[in-house]
MDTraj code that builds the backbone (N, CA, C; nanometers):
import mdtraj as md
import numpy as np

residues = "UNK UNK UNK UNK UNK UNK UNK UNK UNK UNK UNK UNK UNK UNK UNK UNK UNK UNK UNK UNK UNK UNK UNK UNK UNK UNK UNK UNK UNK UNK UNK UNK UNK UNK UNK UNK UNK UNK UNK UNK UNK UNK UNK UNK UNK UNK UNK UNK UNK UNK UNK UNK UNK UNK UNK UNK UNK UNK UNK UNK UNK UNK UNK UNK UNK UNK UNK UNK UNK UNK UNK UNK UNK UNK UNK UNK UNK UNK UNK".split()
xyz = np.array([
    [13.6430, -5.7788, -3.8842],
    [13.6676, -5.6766, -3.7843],
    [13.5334, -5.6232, -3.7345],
    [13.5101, -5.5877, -3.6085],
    [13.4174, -5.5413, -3.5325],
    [13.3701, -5.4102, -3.5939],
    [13.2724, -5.3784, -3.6123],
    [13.2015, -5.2499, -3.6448],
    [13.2325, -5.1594, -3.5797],
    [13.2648, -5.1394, -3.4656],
    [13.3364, -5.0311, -3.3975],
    [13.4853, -5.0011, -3.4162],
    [13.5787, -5.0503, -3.4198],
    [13.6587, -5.0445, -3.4200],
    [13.7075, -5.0579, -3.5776],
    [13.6220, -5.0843, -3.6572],
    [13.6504, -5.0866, -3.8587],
    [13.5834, -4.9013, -3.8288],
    [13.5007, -4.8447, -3.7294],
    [13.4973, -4.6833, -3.7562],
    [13.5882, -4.6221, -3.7248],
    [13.6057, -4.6934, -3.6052],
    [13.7788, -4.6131, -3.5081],
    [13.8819, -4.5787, -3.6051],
    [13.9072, -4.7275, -3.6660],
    [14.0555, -4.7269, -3.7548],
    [14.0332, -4.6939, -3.8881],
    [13.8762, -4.6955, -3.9536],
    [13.8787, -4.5714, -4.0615],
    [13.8803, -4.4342, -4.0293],
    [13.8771, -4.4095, -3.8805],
    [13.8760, -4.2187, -3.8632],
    [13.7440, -4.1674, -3.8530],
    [13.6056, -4.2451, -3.9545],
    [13.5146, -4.1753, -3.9543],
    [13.4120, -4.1711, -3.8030],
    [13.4864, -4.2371, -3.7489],
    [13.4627, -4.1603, -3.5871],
    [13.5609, -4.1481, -3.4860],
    [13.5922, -4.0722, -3.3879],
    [13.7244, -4.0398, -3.3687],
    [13.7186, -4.1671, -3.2518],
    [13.6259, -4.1566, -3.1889],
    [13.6771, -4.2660, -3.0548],
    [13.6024, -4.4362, -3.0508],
    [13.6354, -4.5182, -3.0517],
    [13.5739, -4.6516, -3.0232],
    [13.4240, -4.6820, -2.9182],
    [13.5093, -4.6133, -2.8432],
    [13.3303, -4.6141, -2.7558],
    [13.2147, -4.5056, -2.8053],
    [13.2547, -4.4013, -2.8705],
    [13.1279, -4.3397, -2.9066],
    [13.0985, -4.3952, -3.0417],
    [13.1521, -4.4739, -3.1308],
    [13.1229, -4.6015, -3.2089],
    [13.0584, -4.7263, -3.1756],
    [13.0636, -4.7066, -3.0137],
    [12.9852, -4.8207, -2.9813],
    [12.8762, -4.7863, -2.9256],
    [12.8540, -4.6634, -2.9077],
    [12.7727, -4.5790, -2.8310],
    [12.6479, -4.5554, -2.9527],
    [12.7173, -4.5319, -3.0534],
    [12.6176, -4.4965, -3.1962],
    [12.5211, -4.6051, -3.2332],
    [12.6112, -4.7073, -3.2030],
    [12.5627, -4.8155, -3.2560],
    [12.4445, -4.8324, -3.1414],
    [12.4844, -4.8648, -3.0472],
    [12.3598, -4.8661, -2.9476],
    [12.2641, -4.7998, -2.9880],
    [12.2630, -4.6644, -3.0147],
    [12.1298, -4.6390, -3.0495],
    [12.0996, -4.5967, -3.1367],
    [12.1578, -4.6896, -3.2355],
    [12.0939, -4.7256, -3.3692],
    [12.1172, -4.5754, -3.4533],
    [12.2631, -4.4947, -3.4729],
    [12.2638, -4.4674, -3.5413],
    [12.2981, -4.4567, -3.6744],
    [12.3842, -4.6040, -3.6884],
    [12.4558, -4.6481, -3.7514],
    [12.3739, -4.7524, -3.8298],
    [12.3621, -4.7490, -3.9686],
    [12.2965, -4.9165, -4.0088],
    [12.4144, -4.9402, -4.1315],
    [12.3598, -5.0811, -4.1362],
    [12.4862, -5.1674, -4.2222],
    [12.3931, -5.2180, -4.3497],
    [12.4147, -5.2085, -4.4661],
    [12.3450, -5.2488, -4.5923],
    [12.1602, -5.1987, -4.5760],
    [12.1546, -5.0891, -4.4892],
    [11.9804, -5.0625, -4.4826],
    [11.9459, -5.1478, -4.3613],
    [12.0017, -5.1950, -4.2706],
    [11.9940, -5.2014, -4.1176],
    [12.0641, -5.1691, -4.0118],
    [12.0135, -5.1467, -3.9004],
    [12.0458, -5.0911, -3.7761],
    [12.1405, -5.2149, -3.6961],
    [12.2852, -5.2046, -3.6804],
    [12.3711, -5.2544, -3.6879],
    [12.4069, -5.2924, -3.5100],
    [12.4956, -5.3858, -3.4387],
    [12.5274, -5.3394, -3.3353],
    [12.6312, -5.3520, -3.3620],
    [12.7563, -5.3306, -3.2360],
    [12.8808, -5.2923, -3.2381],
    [13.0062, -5.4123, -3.3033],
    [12.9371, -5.5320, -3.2533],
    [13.0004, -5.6559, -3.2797],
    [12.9595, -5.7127, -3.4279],
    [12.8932, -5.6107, -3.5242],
    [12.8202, -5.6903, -3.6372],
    [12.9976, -5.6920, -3.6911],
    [12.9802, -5.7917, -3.7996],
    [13.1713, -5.7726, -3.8684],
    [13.1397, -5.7616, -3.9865],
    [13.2321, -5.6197, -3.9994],
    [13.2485, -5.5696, -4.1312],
    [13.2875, -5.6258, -4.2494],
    [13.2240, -5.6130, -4.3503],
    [13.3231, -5.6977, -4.4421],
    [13.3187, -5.6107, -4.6321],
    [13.4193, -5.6338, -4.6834],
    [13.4197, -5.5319, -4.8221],
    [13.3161, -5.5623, -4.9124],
    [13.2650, -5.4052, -4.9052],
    [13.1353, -5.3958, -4.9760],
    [13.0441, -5.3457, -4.9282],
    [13.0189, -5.3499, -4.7930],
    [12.9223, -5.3275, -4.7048],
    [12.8902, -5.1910, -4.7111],
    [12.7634, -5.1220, -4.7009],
    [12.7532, -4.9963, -4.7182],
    [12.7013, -4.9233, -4.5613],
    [12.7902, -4.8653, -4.5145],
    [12.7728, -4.8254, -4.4009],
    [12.7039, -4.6542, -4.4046],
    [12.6302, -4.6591, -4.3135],
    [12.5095, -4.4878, -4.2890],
    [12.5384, -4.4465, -4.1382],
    [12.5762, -4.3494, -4.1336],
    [12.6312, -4.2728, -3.9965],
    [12.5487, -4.1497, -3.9599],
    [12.4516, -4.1625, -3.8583],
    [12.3674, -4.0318, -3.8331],
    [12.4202, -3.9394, -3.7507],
    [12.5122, -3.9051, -3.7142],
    [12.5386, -3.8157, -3.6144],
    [12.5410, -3.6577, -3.6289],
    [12.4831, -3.5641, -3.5033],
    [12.4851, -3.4351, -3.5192],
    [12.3884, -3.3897, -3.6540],
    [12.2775, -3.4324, -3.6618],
    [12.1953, -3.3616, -3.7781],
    [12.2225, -3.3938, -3.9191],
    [12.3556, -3.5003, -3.9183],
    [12.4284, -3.4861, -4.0958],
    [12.4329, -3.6159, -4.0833],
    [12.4196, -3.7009, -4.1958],
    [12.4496, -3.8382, -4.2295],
    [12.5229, -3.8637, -4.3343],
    [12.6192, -3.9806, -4.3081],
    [12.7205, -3.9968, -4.3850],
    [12.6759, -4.1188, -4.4446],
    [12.7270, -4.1721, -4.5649],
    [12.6737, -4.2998, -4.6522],
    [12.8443, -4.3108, -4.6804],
    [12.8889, -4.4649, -4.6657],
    [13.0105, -4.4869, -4.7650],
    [13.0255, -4.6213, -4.7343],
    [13.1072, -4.6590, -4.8632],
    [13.0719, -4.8026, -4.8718],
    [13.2609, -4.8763, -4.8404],
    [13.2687, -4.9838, -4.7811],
    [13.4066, -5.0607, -4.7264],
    [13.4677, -5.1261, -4.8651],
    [13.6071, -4.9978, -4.8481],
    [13.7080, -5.0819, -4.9562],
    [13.7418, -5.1775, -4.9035],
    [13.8019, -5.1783, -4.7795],
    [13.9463, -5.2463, -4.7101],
    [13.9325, -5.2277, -4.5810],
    [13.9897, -5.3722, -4.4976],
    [13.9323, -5.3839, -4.3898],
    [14.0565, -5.4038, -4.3534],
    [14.1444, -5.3414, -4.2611],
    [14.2558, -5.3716, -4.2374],
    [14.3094, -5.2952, -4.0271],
    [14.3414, -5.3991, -3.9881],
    [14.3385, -5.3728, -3.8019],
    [14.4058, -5.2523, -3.7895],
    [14.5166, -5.1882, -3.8606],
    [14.5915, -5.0788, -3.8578],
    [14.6087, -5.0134, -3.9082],
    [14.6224, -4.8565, -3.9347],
    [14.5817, -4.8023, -4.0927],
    [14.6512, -4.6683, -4.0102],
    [14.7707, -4.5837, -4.1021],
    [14.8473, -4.4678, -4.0891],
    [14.7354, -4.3757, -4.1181],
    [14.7382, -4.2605, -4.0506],
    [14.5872, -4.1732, -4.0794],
    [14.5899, -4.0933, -4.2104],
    [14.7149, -4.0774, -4.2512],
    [14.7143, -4.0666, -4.4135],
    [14.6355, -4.1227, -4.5214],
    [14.6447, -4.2920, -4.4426],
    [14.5349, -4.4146, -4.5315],
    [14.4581, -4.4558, -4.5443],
    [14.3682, -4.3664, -4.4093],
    [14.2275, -4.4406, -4.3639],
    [14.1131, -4.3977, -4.4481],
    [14.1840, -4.2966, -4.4993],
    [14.0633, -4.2684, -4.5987],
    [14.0381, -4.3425, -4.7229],
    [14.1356, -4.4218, -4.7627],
    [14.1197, -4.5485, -4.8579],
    [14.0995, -4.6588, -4.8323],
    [14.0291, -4.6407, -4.6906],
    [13.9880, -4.8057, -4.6577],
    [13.7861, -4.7737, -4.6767],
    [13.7586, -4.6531, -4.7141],
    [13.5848, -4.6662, -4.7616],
    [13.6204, -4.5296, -4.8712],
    [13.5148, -4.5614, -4.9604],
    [13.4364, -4.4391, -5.0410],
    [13.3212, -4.4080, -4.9841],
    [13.3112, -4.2514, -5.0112],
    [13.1829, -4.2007, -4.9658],
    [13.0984, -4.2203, -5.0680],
    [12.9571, -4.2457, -5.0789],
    [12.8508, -4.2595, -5.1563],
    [12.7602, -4.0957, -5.1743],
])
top = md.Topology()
chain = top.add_chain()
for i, resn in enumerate(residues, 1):
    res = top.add_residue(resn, chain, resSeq=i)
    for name in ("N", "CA", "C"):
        top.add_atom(name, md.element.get_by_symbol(name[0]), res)
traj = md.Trajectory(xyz[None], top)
C-alpha cells in the first residue's frame, strides 16, 4: 500500500493529499529516511511524522486497504 494512503487509512493523518503533501516536503521519513508518497509500506517499517512542531514515531502492525476507525489504531504502535 502507498504511503499516503497506509496514513489516510491509519487516521494518523486525516486527509490523503496532505499525506502527500508531507511527504513532499519531506516530513515524513520511513526506517530513518525521507520517504515519498508512492514509497510502499510494509510491516515493520518505522514511520516519523513532523507536523505542527510535534513528531510522531510508530512502527506498522498491519497493512490493510480498509480499516473501521475503531481499528485503525491497531494497524501501528507508537514508539
Amino acid at each position: 500500500m502507498r504511503l499516503d494512503k497506509y496514513l489516510k487509512v491509519s487516521r494518523l493523518i486525516k486527509r490523503r493529499t496532505v499525506a502527500n503533501e508531507a511527504c513532499d516536503n519531506a516530513r515524513i521519513s520511513v526506517n530513518g529516511r525521507p520517504a515519498k508518497a508512492s514509497y510502499d509500506v510494509k510491516v515493520g517499517d518505522k514511520i516519523e511524522i513532523s507536523m505542527g512542531g510535534r513528531t510522531v514515531a510508530v512502527e506498522v502492525l498491519q497493512v490493510a486497504e480498509s480499516v473501521r476507525k475503531d481499528d485503525a489504531a491497531a494497524m501501528y504502535k507508537e514508539l
